[in-house]
C-alpha positions as CSV (number, residue, x, y, z in Angstrom):
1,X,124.3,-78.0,-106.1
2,X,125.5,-80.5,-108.6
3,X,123.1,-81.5,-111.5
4,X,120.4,-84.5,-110.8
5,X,120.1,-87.4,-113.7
6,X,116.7,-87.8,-113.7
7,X,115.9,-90.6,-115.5
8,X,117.1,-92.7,-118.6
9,X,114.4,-91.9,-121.3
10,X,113.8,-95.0,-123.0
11,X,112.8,-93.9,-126.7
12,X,113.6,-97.2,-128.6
13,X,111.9,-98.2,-131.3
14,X,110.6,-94.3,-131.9
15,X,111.3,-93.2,-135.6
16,X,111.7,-89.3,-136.1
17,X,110.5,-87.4,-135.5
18,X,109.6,-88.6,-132.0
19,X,112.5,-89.0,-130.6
20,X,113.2,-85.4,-130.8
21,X,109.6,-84.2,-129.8
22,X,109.3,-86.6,-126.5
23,X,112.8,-85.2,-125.8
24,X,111.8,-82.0,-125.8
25,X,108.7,-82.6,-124.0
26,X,110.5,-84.2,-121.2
27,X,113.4,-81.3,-120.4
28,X,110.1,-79.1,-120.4
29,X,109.3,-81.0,-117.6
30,X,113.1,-80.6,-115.8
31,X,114.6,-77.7,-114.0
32,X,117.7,-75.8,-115.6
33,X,120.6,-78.0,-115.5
34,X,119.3,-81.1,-114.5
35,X,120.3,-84.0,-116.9
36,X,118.7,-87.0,-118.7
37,X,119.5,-90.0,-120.7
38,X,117.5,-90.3,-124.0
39,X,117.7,-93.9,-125.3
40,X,117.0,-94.6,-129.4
41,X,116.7,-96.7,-131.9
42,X,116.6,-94.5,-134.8
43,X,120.0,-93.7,-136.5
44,X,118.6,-90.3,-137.6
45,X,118.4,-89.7,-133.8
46,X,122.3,-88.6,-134.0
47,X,121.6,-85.5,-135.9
48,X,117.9,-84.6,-134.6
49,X,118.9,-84.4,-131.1
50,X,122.3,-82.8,-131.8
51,X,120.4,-79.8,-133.6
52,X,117.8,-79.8,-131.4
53,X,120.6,-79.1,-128.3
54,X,122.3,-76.6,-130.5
55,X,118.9,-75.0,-131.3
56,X,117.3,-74.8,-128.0
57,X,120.7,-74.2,-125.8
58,X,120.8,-77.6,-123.9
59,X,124.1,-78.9,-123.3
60,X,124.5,-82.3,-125.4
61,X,127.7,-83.6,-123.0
62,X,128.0,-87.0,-124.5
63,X,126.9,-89.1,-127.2
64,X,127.4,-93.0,-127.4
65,X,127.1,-95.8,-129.6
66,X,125.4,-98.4,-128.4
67,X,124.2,-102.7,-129.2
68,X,120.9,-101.2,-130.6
69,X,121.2,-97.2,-131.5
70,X,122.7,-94.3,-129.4
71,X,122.6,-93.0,-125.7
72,X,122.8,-89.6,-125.4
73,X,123.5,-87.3,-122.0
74,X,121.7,-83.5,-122.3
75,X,122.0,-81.2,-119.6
76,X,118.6,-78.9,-119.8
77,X,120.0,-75.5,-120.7
């Protein structure tokens, strides 16, 4: 079965630390090895999510640059 994209988070405008906590809150919610988009604002957002992939074993499989802040693609680990 190939993973499921859930949804595109929409977390602009969110300052940290709430991007990473409503991310994490979220993939609570998913089964292993689903995915989701998490959309921000907040240029700290690049090294909160990052760690907090590393730290709680979800695959961060891309991260891009976007108009307003960065899209990032996490597989729930």
């Amino acid at each position: 079965m190939s993973p499921v994209v859930t949804e595109t988070y929409d977390l602009k405008g969110l300052k940290c630390p709430l991007p990473v906590l409503k991310t994490r809150r979220r993939l609570a919610q998913l089964k292993q090895g689903d995915d989701l988009l998490v959309e921000t604002t907040d240029p700290l957002a690049v090294i909160d999510i990052t760690h907090f992939c590393n730290q709680d074993g979800h695959a961060l499989l891309e991260t891009v640059k976007t108009e307003t802040g960065h899209r990032f693609h996490i597989r729930k680990g």
